[in-house]
C-alpha positions in Angstrom: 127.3 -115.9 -31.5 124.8 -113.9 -30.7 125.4 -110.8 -28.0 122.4 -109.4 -25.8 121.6 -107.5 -23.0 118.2 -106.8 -20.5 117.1 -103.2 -20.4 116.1 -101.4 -17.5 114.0 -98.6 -18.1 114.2 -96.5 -15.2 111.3 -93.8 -15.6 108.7 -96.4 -15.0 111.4 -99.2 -13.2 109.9 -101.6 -15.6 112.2 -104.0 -17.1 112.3 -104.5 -21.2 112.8 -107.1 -23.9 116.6 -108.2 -24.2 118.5 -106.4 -27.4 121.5 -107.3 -28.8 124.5 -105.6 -28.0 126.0 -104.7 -31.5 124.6 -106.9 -34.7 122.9 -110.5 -34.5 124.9 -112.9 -36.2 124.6 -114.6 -39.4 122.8 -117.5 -37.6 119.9 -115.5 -35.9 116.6 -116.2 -37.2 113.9 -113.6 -38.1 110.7 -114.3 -37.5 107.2 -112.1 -37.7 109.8 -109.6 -38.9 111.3 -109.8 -35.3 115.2 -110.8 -34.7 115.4 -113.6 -32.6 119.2 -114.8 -31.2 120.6 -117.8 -32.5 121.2 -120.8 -30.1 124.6 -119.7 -29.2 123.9 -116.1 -27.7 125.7 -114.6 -24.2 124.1 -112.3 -22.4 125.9 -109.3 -21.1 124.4 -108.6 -18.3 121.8 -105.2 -18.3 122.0 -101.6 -18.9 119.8 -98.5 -17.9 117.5 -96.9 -19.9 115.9 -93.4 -19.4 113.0 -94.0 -21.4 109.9 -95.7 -20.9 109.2 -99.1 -21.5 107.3 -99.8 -24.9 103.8 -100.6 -22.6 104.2 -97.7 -21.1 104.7 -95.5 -24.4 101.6 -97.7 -25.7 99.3 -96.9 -23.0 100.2 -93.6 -22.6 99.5 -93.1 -26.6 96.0 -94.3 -26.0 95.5 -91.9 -22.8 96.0 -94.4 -20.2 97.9 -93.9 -17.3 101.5 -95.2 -17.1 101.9 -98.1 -13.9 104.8 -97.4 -12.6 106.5 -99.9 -9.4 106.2 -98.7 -6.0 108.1 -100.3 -3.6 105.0 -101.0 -0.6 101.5 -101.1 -1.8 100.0 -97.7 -0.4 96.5 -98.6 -0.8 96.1 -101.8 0.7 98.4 -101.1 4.0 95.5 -103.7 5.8 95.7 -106.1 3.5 97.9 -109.0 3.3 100.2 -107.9 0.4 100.9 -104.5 2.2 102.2 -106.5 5.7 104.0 -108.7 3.6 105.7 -105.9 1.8 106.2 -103.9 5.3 108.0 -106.7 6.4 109.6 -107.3 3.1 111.2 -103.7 3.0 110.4 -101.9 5.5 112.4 -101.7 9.4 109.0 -101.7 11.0 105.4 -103.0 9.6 103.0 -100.3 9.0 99.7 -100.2 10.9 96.7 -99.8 9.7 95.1 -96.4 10.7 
């Protein structure tokens, strides 16, 4: 049985591939030179990571910006998505100014 877990990566609240927790088991498969679990894995649940996330790391690499998650949409407070996230997460929708 295989063991995994979801990663969190925290600097850019972006969450990663699962990994396994410990060694894959005899029955995992490898394929594209990638571990893949077997039919039998348990997930553990997630942990925290205080790294980046490997899109992040890419893009930064080529000079792109990283895209972090914000919780409300700053730039589009008028539009739809930013009342719906006002409402969402906020105790009182934001006007438009």
């Amino acid at each position: 049985m295989c063991y995994t877990e979801h990663v969190f990566h925290r600097p850019c609240c972006h969450w990663g591939r699962q990994r396994f927790a410990g060694e894959p088991c005899c029955r995992a498969r490898i394929v594209n030179g990638y571990h893949l679990p077997c039919l039998y894995s348990e997930n553990n649940g997630s942990v925290n990571s205080d790294e980046l996330c490997f899109v992040c790391k890419y893009r930064i690499a080529h000079g792109k910006d990283c895209r972090p998650l914000s919780i409300i949409s700053t730039s589009v407070h008028s539009s739809g998505i930013g009342r719906a996230e006002s409402k969402t997460y906020c105790s009182e929708p934001l006007h438009a100014s």
